[in-house]
C-alpha positions as CSV (number, residue, x, y, z in Angstrom):
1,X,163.7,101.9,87.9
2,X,166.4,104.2,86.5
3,X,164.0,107.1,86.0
4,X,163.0,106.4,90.1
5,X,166.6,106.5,90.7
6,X,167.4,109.6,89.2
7,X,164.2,111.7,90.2
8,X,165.7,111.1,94.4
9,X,168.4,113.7,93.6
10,X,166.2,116.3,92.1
11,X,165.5,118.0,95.5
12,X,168.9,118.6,96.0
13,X,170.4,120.3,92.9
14,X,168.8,118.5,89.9
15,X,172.2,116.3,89.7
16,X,170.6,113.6,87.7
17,X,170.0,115.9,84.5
18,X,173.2,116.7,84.6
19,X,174.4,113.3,85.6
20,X,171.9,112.2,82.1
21,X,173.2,114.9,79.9
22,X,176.9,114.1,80.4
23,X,176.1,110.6,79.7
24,X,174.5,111.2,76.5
25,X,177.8,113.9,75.5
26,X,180.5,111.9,76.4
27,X,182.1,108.6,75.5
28,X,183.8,108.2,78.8
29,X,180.5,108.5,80.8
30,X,179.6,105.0,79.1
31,X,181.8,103.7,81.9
32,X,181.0,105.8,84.8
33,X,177.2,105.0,84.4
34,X,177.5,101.6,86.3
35,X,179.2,102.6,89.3
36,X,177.2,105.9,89.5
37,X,174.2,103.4,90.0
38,X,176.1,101.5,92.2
39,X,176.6,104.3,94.7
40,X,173.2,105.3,94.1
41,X,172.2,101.7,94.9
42,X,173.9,102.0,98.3
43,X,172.5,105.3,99.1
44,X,169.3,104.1,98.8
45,X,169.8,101.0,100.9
46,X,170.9,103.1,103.6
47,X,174.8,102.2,103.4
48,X,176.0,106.1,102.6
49,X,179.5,105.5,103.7
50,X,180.1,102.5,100.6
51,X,177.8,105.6,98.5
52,X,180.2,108.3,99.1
53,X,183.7,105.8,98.7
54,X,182.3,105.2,95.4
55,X,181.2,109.1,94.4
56,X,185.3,110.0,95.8
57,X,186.7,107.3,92.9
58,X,184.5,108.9,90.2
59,X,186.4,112.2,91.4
60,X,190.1,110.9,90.4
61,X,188.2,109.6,87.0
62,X,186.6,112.5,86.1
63,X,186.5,115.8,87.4
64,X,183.3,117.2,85.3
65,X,181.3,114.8,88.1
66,X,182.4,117.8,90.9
67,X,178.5,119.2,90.9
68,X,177.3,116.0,91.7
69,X,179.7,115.2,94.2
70,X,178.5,119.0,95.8
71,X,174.8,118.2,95.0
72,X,175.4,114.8,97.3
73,X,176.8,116.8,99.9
74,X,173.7,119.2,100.5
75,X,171.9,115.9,100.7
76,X,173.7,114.4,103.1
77,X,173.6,118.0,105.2
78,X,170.2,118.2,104.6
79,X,169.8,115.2,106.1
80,X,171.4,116.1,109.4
81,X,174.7,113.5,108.1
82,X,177.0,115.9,108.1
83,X,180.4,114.5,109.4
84,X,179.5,112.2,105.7
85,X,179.0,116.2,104.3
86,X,182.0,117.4,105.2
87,X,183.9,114.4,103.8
88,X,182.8,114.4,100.5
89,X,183.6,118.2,100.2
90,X,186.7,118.0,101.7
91,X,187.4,115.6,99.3
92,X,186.6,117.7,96.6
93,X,188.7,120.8,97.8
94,X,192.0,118.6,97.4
95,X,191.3,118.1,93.7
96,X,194.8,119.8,92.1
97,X,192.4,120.1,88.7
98,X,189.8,121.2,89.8
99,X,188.7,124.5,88.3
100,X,188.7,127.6,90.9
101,X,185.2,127.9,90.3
102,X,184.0,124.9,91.6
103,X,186.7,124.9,94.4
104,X,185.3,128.1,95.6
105,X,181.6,126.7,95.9
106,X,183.1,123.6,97.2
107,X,184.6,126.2,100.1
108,X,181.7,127.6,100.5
109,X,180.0,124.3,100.7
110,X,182.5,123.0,103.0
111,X,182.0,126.3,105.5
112,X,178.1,125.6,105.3
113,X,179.0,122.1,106.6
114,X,180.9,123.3,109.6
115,X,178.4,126.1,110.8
116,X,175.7,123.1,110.8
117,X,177.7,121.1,112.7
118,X,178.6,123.5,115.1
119,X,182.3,124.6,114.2
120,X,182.1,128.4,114.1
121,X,186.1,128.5,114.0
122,X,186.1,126.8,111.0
123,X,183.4,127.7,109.1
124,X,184.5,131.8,110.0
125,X,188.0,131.0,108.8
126,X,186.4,129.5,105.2
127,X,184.0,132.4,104.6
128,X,186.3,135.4,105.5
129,X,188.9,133.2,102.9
130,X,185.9,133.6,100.1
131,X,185.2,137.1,101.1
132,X,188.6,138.0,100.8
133,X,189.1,136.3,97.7
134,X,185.4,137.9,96.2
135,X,184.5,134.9,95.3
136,X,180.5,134.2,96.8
137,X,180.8,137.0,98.6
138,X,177.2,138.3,99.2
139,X,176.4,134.9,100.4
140,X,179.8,134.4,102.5
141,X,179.1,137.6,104.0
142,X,175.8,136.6,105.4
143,X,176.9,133.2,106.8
144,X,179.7,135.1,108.4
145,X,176.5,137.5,109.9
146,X,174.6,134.6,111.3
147,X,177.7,133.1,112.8
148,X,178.6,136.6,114.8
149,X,175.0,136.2,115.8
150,X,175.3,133.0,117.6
151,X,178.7,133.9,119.0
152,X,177.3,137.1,120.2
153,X,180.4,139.1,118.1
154,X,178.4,142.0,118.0
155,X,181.4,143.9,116.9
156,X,182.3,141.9,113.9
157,X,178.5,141.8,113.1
158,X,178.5,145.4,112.6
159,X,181.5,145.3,110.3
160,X,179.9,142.8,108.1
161,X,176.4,144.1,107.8
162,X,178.2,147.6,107.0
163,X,180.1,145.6,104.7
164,X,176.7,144.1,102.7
165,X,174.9,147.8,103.3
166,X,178.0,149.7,101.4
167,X,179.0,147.3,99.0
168,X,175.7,145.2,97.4
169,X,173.6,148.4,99.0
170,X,171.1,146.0,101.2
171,X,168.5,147.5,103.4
172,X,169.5,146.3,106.7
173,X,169.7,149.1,108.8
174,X,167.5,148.2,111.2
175,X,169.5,145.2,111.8
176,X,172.6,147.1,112.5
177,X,171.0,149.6,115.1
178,X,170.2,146.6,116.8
179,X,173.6,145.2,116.4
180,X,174.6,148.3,118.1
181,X,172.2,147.5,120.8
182,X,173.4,144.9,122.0
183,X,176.7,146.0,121.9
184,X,175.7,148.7,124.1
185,X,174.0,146.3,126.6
186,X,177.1,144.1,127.0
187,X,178.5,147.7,128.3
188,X,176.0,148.1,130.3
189,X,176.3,144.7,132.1
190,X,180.3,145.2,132.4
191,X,179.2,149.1,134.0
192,X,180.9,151.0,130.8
193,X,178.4,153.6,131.0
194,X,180.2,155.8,128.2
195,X,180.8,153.4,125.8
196,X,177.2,152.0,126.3
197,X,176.1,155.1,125.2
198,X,178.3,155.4,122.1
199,X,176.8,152.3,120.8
200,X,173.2,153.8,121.6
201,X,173.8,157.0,119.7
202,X,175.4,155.0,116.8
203,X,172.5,152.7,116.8
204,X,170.2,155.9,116.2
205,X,172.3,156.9,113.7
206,X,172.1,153.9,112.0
207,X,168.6,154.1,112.2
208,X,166.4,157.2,113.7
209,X,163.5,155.2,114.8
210,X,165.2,152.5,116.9
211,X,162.8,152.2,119.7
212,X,165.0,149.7,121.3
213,X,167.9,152.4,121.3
214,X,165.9,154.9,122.9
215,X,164.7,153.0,125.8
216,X,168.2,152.0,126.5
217,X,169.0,155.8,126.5
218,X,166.3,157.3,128.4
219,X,166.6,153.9,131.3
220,X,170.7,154.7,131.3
221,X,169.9,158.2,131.6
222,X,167.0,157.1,134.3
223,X,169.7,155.5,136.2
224,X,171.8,158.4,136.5
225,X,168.8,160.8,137.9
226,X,168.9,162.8,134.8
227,X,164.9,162.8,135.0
228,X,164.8,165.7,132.6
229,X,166.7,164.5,129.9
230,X,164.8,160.6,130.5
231,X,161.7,162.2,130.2
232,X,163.0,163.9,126.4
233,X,164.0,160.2,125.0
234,X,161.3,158.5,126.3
235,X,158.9,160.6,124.3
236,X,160.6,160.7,121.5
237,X,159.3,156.9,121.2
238,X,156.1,157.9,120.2
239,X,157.5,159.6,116.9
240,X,159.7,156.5,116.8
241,X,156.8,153.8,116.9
242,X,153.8,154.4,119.0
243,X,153.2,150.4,119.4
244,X,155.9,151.1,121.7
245,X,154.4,153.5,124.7
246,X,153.4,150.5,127.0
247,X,157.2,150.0,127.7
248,X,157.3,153.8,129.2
249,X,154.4,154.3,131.6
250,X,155.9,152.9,134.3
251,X,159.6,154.6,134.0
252,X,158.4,158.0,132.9
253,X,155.9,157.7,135.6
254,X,159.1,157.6,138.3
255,X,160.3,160.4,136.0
256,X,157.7,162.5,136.5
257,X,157.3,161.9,140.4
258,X,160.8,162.1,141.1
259,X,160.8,165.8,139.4
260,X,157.2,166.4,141.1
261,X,155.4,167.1,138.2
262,X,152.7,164.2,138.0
263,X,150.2,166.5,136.8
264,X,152.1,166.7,133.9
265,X,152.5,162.6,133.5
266,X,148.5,162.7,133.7
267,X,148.3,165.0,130.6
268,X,150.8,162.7,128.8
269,X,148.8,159.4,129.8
270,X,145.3,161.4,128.6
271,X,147.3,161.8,125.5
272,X,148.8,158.6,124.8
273,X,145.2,156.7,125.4
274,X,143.1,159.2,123.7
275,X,145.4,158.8,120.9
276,X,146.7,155.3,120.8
277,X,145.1,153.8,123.3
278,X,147.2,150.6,125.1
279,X,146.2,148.7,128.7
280,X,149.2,150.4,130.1
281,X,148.7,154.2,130.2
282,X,144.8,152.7,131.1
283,X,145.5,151.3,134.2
284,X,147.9,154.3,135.1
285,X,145.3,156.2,135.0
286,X,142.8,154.3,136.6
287,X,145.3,154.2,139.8
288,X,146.0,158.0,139.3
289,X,141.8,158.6,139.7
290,X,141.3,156.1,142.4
291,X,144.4,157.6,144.3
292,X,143.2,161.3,143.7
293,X,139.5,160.6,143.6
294,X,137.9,157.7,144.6
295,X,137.3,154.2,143.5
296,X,134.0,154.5,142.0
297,X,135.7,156.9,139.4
298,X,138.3,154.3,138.7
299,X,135.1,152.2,138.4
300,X,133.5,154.3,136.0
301,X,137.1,155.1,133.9
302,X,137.9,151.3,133.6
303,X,134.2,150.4,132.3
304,X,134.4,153.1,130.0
305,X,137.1,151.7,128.3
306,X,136.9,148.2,128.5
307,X,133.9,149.1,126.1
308,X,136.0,151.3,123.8
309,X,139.3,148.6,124.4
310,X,138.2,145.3,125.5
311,X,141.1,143.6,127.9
312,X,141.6,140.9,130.1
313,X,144.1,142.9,132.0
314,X,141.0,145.8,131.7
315,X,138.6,143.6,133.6
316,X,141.3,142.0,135.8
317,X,141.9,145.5,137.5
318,X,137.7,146.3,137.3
319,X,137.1,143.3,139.2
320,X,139.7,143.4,142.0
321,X,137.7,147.6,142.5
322,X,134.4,145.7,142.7
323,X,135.9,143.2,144.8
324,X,136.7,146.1,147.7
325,X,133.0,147.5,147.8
326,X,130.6,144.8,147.7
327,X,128.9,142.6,149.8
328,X,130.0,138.4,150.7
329,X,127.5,136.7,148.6
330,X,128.5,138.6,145.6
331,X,132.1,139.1,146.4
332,X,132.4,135.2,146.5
333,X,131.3,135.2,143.5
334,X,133.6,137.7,141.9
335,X,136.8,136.6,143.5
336,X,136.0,133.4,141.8
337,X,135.7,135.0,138.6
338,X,138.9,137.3,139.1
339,X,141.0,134.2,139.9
340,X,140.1,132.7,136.9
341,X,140.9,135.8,134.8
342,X,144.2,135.9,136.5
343,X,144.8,132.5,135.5
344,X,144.3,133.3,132.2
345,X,146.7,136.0,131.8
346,X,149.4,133.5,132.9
347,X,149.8,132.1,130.1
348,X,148.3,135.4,128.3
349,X,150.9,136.1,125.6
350,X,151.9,140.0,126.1
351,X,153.7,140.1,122.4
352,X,153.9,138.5,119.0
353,X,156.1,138.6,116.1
354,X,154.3,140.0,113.3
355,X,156.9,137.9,110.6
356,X,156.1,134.4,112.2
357,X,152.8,134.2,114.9
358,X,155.6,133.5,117.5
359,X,153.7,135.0,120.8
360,X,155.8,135.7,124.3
361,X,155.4,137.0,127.8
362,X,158.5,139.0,127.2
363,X,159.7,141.9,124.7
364,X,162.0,140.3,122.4
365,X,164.4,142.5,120.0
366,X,165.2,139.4,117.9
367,X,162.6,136.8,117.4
368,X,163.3,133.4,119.1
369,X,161.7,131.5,116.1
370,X,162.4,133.2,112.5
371,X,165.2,135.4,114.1
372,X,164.1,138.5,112.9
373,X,165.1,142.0,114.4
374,X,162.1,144.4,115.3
375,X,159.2,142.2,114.6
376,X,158.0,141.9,118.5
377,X,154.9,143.9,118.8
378,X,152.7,144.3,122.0
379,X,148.7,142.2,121.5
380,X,146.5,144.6,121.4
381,X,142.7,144.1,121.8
382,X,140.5,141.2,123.6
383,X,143.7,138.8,123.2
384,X,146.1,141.4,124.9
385,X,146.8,142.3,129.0
């Protein structure tokens, strides 16, 4: 029974070894044993508020019982009992004797508790303390990270990432030009074009081959008619990350037109496809030949390729062609076939994370599910658009 007892806390910081080996050390621990098992006792029986007035005693007993105490705290966070989490830790933080040490992971503990249950105030205010202090700072540091994140402090994201990057030298880059990013699209929302485009140019500094910085930079400069000088960042993607071109067809493509050099966007698309390939400079093209040519050399293009590049989005456009030139009997029978097609690329996912599976219809910079930066890639083959 005692060895069943004892084996429940081992998950959460292996606080019965200890809890055995101080036993076995000291003479005092002969009398703590019982009411250790007592708590224990309620804990198990589901009555963690008698568990944790018994653990707080121990405390003004016998301070060497503190990693315990911090060990039953995880648990009770870990269970989703926080407000019981935050008690026991605060308990521990008013300890006069207890050794800065512990007090400091108790802190950092304590800030852990907060985030979880949702006060960033408090939690910010513990971490920057430990940071300050350089006591758990690599670890404070993040926390303080992922809390910017949810308050979208993109600003005091930066200065802790560049923090961790200087100091303890970690490869996050990439992160920070994305910080950066969205920096610059708050700017952009609020109309402060200059500033939006300080925060682009420091995101590629940060990190050359942020796609995400560039296609801010060449839509801003898009916006502002400067075609020329769109047409120069938008490019520059395909040195950046070529899984990328999909996202610039469509604006280069007003680029291009706008300027009245099309011809030119035609090379570029012959380029992209016979060197990447991708469903978007695809069907570009196929509107480009029907439009300059006729639809039975769209016909010919799209068939071509659906048996290089198989696509749904591929067949989709081949059989809405077909559609226009045949007769009713067959026609029926195609529109039948293209509705279902279209049906499928409803709920077709256009992009998947390539840390987690996660799949969306939308480009995300920061997945939803394992919140990673830059891990959204556009589904390419049979499964893609």
């Amino acid at each position: 029974m005692i060895v069943d007892l004892l084996w429940l806390l081992l998950p959460v910081a292996a606080a019965s070894g200890w809890l055995v080996a101080q036993f076995r050390e000291r003479q005092t621990s002969i009398n703590l044993f019982p009411d250790y098992f007592k708590g224990l006792n309620y804990l198990l029986n589901e009555e963690p508020d008698k568990a944790i007035d018994v653990f707080i005693k121990l405390i003004e007993i016998d301070s060497d019982t503190v990693e315990t105490h911090l060990a039953l705290g995880v648990l009770f966070r870990r269970r989703g009992e926080v407000n019981r989490a935050i008690r026991i830790h605060q308990n521990l933080i008013k300890k006069v004797a207890l050794h800065p040490q512990q007090r400091s992971l108790a802190l950092f503990e304590l800030g852990k508790d907060y985030r979880h249950a949702g006060l960033l105030d408090r939690a910010e205010t513990l971490f920057q303390e430990l940071v300050e202090a350089n006591l758990h700072k690599p670890l404070a540091l993040h926390q303080l990270l992922e809390i910017y994140q949810q308050e979208h402090d993109w600003t005091n994201a930066i200065i802790t990432a560049q923090q961790l990057a200087s100091t303890y030298e970690e490869p996050i880059n990439v992160v920070i030009a994305q910080y950066y990013c969205e920096q610059a699209e708050v700017y952009l929302r609020q109309q402060q074009f200059d500033l939006a485009l300080q925060s682009i140019q420091q995101a590629l500094k940060t990190d050359s081959n942020c796609v995400r910085a560039s296609l801010l930079e060449g839509n801003l400069a898009l916006n502002k008619y400067e075609y020329q000088q769109a047409i120069l960042v938008f490019k520059r993607i395909e040195q950046q990350n070529p899984d990328y071109l999909n996202e610039i067809v469509e604006p280069l493509q007003i680029c291009y037109r706008e300027i009245g050099q099309q011809a030119d966007f035609t090379d570029y698309l012959w380029h992209i496809l016979d060197r990447y390939g991708g469903v978007a400079p695809m069907l570009m093209l196929a509107n480009i030949l029907k439009q300059q040519e006729n639809e039975q050399k769209a016909v010919d293009f799209i068939v071509e390729q659906i048996h290089k590049h198989p696509s749904l989005r591929g067949l989709e456009y081949l059989l809405g062609l077909v559609l226009s030139k045949t007769d009713c009997i067959t026609k029926e029978h195609l529109l039948l076939l293209k509705d279902l097609t279209t049906q499928l690329l409803q709920n077709k996912p256009a992009y998947k994370c390539n840390q987690c599976g996660f799949t969306a219809r939308k480009l995300y910079w920061q997945c939803p599910s394992c919140k990673q930066w830059n891990t959204f890639k556009s589904v390419q083959g049979i499964n893609s658009e």
